[in-house]
C-alpha positions as CSV (number, residue, x, y, z in Angstrom):
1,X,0.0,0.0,0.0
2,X,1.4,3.4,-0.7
3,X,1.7,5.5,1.9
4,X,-0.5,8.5,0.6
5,X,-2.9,5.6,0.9
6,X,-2.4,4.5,4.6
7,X,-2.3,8.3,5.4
8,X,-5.9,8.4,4.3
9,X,-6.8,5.5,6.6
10,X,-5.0,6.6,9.4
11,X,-6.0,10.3,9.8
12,X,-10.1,9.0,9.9
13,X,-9.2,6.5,12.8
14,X,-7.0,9.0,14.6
15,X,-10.2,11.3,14.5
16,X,-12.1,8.8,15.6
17,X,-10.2,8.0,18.0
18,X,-9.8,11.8,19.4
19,X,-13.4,12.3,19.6
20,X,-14.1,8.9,21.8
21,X,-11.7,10.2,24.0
22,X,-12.8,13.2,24.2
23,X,-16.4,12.0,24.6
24,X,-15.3,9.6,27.4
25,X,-13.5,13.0,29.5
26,X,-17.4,14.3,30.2
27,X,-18.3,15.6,33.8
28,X,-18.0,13.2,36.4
29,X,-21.0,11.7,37.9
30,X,-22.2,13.0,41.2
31,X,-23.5,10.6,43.5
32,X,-23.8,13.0,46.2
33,X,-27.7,13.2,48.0
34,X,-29.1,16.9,49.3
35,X,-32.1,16.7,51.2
36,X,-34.8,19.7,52.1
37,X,-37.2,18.9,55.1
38,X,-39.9,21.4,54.9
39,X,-41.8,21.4,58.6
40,X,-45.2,22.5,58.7
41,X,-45.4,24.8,62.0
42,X,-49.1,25.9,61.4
43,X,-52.0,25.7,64.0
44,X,-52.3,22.4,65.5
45,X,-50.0,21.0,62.8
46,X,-47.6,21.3,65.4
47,X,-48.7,18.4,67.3
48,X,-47.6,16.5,64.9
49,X,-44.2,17.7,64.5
50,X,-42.9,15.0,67.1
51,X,-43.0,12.6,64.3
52,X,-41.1,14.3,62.2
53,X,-38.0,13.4,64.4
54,X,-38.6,10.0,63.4
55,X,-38.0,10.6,59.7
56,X,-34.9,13.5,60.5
57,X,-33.0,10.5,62.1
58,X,-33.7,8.1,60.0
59,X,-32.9,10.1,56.4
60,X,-29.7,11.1,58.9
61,X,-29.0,7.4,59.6
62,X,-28.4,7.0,55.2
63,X,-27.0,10.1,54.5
64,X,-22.9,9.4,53.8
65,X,-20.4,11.9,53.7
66,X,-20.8,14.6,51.1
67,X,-24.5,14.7,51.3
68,X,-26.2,18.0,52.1
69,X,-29.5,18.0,54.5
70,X,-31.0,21.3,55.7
71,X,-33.9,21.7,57.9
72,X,-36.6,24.7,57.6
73,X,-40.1,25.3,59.2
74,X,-43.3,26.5,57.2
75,X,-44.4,29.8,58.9
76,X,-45.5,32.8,57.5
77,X,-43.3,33.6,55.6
78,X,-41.2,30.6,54.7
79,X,-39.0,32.5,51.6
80,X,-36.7,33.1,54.4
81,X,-32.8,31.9,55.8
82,X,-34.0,32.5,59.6
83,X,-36.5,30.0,58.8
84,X,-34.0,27.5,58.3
85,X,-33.3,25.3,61.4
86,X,-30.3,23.4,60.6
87,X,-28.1,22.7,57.6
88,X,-25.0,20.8,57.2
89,X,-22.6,19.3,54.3
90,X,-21.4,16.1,56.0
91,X,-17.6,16.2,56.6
92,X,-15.3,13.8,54.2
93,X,-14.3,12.1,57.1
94,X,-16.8,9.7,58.9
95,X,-15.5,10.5,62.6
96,X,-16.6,14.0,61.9
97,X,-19.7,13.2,59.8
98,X,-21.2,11.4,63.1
99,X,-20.3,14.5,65.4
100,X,-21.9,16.8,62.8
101,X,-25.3,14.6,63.3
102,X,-25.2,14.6,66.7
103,X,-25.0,18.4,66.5
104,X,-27.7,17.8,63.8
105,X,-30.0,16.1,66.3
106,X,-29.2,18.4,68.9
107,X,-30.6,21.5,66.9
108,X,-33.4,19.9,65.9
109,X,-34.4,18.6,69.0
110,X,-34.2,22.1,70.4
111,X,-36.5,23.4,67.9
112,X,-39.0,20.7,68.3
113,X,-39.0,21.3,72.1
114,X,-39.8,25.2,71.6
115,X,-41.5,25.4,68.3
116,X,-45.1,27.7,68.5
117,X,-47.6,27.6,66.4
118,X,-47.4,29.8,63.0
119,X,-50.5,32.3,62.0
120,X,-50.4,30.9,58.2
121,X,-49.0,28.6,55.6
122,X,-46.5,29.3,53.3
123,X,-45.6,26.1,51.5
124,X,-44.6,27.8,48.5
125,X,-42.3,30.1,49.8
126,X,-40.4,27.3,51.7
127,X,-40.6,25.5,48.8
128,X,-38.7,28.0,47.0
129,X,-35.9,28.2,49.5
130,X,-35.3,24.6,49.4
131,X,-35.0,24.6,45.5
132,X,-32.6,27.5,46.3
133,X,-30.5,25.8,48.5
134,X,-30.3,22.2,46.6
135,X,-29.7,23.9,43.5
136,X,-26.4,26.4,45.3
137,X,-25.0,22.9,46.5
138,X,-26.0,21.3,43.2
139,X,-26.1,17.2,44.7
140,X,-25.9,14.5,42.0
141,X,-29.6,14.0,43.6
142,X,-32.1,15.9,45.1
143,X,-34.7,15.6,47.8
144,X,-37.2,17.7,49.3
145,X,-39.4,16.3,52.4
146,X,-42.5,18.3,52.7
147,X,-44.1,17.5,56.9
148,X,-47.9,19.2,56.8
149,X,-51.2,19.0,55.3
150,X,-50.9,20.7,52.2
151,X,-53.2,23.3,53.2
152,X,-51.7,26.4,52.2
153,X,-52.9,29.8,54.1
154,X,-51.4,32.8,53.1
155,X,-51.3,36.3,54.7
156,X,-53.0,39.0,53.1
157,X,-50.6,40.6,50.5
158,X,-48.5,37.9,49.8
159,X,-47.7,36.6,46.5
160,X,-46.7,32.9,45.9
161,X,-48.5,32.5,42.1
162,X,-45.1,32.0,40.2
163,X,-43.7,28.8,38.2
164,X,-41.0,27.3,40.0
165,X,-39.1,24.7,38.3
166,X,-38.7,21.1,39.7
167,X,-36.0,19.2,37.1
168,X,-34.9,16.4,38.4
169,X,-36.0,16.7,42.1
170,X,-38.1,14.4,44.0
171,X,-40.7,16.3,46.1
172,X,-41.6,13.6,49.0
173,X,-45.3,14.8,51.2
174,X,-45.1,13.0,54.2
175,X,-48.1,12.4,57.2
176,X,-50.7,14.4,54.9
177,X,-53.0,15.0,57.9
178,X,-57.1,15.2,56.8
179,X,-58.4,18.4,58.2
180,X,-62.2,18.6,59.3
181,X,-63.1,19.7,56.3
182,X,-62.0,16.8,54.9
183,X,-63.7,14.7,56.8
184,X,-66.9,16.8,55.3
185,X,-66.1,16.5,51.9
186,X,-62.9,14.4,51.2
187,X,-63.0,15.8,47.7
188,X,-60.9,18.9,49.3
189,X,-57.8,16.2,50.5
190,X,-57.9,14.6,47.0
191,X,-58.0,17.9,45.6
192,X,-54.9,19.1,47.6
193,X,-53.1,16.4,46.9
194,X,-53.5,16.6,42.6
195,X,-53.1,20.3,42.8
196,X,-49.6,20.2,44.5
197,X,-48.6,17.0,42.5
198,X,-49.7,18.8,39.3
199,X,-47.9,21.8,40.4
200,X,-44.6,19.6,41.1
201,X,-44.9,17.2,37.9
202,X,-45.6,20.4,35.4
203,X,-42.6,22.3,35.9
204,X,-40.3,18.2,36.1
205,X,-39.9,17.2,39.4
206,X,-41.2,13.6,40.8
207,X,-44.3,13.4,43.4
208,X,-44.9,11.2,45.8
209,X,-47.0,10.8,49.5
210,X,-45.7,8.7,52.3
211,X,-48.3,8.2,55.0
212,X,-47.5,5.8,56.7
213,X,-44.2,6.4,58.6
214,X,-43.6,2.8,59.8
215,X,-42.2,2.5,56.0
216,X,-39.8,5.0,55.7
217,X,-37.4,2.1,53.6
218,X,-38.5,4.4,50.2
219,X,-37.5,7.5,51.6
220,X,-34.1,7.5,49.9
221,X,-33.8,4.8,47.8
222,X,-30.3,3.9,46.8
């Protein structure tokens, strides 16, 4: 073969070559986990937030280090950084990453142990800070836990009719209390539950409702 010929031949599988390699040099995968725990603090919602301890240690109990997990309350005005109880980016080293959950658990316990009861309910706000703070730490997953009834009660003046946008995240509702109302026309909890999944899966996240806390296995599944 002459070697004008094999210079034809070799510069296409050079090429070839070169672009597989460079193909194969994409962003590494992140298999880091941020989670959001929303807290409903509203009315007698708060008599509930005892159970939410139970979910807090156990999403703390499969978090590794790297992960990201931030605790906030619903209030008023949830579109806030003081509403946030505690946050943490789990050390590299796993000696550390257990003090930083004991510390965790300590904060959170204090804050169940003094927590009053909010005037209203803004779940979208609080909503909006924990797409905020996943999408700043940017986790190869992401996880927002919403604690409360869904029953969102705004104060006069505030305005929460936006799009937010839910790529990629997995919006968990967890112990979806039935309100009295409910009980009258269960229409209203079904209704609740479709508008805020509707609201989640329009603008690309994932919806789901876990009830029954005795089967927290799906929280975070691996």
């Amino acid at each position: 073969m002459k070697t004008g010929s094999m210079a034809l031949l070799v510069r296409p599988l050079a090429t070839a070559i070169l672009i597989i390699g460079v193909a194969g040099c994409g962003e590494p995968i992140k298999h880091n986990v941020g989670v959001y725990m929303l807290l409903d603090t509203s009315g007698t919602y708060t008599d509930e937030i005892g159970k939410a301890q139970q979910i807090i240690n156990y999403t703390l109990s499969r978090l590794n280090p790297g992960d990201s997990f931030a605790i906030a309350r619903i209030d008023t005005a949830s579109f806030s950084e003081k509403d946030i109880v505690a946050k943490v980016t789990f050390d590299d080293r796993p000696s550390a990453a257990n003090g930083q959950k004991r510390q965790f658990q300590e904060a959170v316990n204090d804050f169940v142990s003094s927590v009053e009861p909010a005037g209203y309910t803004d779940i979208s706000g609080g909503l909006l800070q924990a797409l905020e703070y996943l999408n700043e730490k940017d986790p190869g997953r992401k996880t927002i836990f919403i604690f409360s009834d869904l029953k969102e009660d705004l104060q006069a003046g505030y305005v929460r009719d936006f799009p937010m946008t839910f790529t990629d995240v997995d919006v968990v509702a967890m112990n979806v209390t039935k309100l009295r109302s409910d009980n009258v026309d269960p229409r209203e909890y079904l209704d609740r539950l479709t508008d805020w999944q509707n609201r989640v899966e329009h603008a690309g996240g994932h919806w789901r409702v876990i009830n029954d806390l005795d089967r927290l296995e799906s929280l975070l599944p691996g």
